[in-house]
MMTF fields as JSON, N, C-alpha, C and O atoms, coordinates in Angstrom:
{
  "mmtfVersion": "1.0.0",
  "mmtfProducer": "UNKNOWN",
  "numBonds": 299,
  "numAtoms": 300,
  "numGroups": 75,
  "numChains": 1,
  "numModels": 1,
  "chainsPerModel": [1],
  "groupsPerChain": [75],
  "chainIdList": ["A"],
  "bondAtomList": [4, 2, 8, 6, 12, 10, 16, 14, 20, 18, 24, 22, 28, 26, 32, 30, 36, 34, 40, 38, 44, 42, 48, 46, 52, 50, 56, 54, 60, 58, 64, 62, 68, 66, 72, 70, 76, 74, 80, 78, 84, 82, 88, 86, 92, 90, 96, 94, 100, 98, 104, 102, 108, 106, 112, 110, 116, 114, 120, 118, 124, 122, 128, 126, 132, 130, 136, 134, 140, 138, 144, 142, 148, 146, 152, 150, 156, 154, 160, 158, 164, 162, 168, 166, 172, 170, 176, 174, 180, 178, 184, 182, 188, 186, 192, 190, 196, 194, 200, 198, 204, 202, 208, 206, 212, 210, 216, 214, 220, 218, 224, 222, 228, 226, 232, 230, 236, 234, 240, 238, 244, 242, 248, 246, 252, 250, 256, 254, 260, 258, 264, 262, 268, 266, 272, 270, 276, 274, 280, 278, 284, 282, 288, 286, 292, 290, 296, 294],
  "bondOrderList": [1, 1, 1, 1, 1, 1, 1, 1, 1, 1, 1, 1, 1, 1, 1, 1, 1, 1, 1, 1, 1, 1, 1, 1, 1, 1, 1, 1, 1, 1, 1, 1, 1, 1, 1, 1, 1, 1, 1, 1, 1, 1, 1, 1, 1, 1, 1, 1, 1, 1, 1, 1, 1, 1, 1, 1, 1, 1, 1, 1, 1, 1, 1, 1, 1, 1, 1, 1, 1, 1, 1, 1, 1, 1],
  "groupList": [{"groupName": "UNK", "atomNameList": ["N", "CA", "C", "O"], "elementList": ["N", "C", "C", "O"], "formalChargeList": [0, 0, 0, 0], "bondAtomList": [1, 0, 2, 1, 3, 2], "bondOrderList": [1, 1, 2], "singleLetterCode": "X", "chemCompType": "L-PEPTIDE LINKING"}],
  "groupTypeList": [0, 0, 0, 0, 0, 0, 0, 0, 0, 0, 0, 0, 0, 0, 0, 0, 0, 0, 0, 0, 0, 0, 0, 0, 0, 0, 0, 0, 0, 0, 0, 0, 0, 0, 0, 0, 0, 0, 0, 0, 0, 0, 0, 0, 0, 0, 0, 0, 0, 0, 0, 0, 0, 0, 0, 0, 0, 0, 0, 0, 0, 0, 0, 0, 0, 0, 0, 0, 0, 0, 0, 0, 0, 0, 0],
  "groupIdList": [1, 2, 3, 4, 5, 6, 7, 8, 9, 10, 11, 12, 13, 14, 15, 16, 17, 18, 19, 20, 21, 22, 23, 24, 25, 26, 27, 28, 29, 30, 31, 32, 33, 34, 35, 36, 37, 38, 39, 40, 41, 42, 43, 44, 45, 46, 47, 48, 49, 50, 51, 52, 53, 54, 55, 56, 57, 58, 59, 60, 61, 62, 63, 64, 65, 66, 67, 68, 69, 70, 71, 72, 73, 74, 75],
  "secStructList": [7, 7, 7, 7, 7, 7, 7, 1, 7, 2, 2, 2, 2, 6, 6, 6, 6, 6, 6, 6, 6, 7, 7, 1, 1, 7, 7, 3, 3, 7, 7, 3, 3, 7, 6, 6, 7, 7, 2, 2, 2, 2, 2, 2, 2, 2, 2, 2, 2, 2, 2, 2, 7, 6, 6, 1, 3, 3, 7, 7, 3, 3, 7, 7, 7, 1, 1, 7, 1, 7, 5, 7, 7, 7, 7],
  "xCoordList": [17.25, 17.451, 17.806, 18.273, 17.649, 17.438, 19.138, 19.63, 19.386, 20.348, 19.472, 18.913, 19.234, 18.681, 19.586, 19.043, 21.083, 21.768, 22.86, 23.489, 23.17, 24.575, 25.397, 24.725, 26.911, 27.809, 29.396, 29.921, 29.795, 31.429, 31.55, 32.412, 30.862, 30.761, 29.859, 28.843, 30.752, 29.338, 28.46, 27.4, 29.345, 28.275, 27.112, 26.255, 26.916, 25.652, 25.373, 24.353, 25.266, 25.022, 24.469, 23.312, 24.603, 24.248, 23.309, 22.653, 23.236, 22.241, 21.089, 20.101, 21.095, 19.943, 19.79, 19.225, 20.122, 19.535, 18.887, 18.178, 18.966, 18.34, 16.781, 15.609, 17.207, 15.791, 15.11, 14.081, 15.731, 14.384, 13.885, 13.057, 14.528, 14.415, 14.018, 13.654, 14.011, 13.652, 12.034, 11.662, 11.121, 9.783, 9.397, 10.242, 7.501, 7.435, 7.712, 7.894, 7.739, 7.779, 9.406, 9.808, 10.071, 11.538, 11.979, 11.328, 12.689, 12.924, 14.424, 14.884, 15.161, 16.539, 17.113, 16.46, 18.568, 19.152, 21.061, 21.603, 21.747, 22.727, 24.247, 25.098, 24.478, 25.879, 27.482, 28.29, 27.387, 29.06, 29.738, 29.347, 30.912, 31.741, 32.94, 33.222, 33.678, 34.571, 35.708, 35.729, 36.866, 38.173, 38.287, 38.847, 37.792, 37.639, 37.119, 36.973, 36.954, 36.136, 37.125, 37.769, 37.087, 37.7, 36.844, 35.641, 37.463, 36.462, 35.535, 34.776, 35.949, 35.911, 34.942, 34.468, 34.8, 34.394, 32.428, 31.395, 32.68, 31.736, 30.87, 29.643, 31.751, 31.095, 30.096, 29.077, 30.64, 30.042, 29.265, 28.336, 28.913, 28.336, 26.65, 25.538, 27.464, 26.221, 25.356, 24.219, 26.394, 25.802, 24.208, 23.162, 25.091, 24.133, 22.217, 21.033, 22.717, 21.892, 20.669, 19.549, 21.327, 20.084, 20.148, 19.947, 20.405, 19.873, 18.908, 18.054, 18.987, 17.605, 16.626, 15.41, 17.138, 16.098, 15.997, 16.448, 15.45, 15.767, 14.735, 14.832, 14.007, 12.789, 13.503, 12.968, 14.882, 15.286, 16.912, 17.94, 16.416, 18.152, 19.229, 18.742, 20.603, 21.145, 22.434, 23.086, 22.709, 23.993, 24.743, 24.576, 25.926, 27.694, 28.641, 28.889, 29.033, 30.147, 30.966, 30.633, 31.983, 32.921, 33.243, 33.884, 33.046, 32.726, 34.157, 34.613, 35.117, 36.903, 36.404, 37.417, 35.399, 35.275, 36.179, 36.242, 36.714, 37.86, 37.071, 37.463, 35.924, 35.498, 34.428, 34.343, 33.984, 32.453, 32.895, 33.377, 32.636, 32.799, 31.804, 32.034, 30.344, 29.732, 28.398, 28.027, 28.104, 26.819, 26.028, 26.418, 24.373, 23.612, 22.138, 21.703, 21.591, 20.616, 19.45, 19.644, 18.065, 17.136, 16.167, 15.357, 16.01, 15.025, 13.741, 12.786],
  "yCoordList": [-20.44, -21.816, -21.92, -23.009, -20.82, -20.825, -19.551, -18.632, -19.898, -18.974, -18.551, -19.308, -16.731, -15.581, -15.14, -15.022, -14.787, -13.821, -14.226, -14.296, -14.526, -14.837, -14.56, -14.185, -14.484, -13.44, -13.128, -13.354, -12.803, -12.364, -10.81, -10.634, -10.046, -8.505, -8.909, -9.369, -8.504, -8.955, -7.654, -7.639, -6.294, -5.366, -5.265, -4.466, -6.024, -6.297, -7.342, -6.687, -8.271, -9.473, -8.503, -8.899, -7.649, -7.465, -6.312, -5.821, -5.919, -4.884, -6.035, -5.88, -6.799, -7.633, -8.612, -9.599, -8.695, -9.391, -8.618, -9.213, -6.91, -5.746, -6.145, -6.2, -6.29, -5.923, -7.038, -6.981, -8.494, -8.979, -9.306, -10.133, -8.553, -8.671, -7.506, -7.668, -6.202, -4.916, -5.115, -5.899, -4.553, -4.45, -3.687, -2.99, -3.582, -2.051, -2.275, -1.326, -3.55, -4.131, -3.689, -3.464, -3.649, -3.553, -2.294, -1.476, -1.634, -0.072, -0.096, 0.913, -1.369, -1.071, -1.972, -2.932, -1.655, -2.834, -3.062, -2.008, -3.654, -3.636, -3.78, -3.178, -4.053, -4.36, -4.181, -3.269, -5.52, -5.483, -6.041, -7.111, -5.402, -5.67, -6.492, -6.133, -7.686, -7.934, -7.651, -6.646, -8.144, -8.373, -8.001, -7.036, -8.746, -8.417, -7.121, -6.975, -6.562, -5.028, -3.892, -3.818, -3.064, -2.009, -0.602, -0.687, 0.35, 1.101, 2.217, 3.122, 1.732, 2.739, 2.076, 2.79, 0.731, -0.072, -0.17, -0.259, -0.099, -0.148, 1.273, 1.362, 2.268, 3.403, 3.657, 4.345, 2.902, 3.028, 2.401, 3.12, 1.127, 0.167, 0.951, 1.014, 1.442, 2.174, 3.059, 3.309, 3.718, 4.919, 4.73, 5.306, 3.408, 3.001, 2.279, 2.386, 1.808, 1.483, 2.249, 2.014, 3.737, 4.663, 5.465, 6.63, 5.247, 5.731, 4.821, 5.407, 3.703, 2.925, 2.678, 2.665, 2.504, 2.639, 3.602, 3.26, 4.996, 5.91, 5.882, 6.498, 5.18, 4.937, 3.923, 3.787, 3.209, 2.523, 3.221, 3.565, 3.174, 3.357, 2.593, 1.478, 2.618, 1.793, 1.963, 3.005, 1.178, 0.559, -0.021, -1.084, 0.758, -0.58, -0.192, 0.806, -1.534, -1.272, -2.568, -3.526, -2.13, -3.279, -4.412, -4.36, -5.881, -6.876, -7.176, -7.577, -6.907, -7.619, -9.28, -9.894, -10.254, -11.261, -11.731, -11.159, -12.822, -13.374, -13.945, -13.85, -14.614, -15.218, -14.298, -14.278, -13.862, -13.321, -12.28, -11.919, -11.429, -9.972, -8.984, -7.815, -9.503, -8.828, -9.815, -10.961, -9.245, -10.171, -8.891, -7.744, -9.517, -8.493, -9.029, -10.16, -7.591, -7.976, -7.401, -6.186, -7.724, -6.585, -6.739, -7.618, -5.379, -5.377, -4.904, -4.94],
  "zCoordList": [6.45, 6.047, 4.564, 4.23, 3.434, 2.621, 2.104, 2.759, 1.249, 0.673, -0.257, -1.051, -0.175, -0.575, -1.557, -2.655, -1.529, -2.469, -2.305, -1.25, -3.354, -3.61, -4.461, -5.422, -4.834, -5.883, -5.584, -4.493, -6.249, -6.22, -5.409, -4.548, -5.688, -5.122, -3.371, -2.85, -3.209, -1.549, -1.182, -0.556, -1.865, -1.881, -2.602, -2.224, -3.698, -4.531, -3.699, -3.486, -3.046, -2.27, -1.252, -1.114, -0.606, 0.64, 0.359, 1.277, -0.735, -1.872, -2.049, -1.331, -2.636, -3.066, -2.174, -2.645, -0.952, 0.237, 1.117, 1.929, 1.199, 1.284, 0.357, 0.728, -0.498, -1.081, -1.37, -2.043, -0.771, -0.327, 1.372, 1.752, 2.017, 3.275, 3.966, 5.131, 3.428, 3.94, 3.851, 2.978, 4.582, 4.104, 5.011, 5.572, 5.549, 5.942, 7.439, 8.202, 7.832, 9.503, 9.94, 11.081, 8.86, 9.259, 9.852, 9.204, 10.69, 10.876, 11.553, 12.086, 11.481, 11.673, 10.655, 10.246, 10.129, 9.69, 10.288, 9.955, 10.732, 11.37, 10.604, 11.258, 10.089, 9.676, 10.381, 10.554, 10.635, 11.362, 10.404, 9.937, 9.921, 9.066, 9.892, 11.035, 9.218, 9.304, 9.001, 8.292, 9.242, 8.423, 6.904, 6.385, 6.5, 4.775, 4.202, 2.988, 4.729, 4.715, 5.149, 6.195, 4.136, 4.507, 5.33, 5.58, 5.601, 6.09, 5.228, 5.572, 4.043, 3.363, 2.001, 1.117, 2.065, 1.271, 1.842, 1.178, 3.29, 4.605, 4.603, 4.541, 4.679, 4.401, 3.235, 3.284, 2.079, 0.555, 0.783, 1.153, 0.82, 1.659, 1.853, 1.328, 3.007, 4.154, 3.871, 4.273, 2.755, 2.171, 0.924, 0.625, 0.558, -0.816, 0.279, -0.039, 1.179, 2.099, 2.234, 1.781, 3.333, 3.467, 2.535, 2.875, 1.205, 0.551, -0.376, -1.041, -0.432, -0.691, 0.351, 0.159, 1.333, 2.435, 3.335, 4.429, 3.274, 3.824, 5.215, 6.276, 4.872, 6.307, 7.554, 8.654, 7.137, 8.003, 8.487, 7.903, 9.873, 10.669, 9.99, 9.803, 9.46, 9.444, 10.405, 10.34, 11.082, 11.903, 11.342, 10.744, 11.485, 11.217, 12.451, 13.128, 12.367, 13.974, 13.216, 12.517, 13.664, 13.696, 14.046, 15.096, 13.5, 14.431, 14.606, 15.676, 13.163, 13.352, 13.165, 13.501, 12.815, 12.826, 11.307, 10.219, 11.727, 10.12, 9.301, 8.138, 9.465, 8.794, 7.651, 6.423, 8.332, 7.25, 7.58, 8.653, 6.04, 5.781, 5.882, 5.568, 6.438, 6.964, 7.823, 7.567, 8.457, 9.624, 9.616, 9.832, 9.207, 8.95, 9.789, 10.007, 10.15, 11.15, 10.768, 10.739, 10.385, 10.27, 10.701, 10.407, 11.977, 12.664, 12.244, 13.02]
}
């Protein structure tokens, strides 16, 4: 309900919405990248991920959605 993180870089956006949303209940996190995302942008992405959270799975799949450049899930 609340906007958490917001910014021009959406990889720092999706970095510091990580870290207030990861905690010890969490053990997956999902990322489907859109359109706006390269694959390679996604990879870096992913990488910076489990490596801050190395206790959590992380998932990316491709959503191809136009609108949002990434939809994030954490289980």
């Amino acid at each position: 309900k609340d906007i958490v993180a917001s910014g021009q870089d959406s990889d720092a956006v999706v970095m510091e919405l990580a870290k207030k949303a990861v905690n010890d209940e969490i053990t997956s996190v999902l990322l489907i990248w859109g359109e706006g995302a390269s694959e390679e942008e996604v990879n870096e992405l992913s990488a910076n991920l489990e490596a801050e959270y190395p206790d959590c799975e992380i998932n990316v799949i491709p959503g191809g959605q136009p609108v949002y450049r990434y939809i994030i899930s954490f289980e």
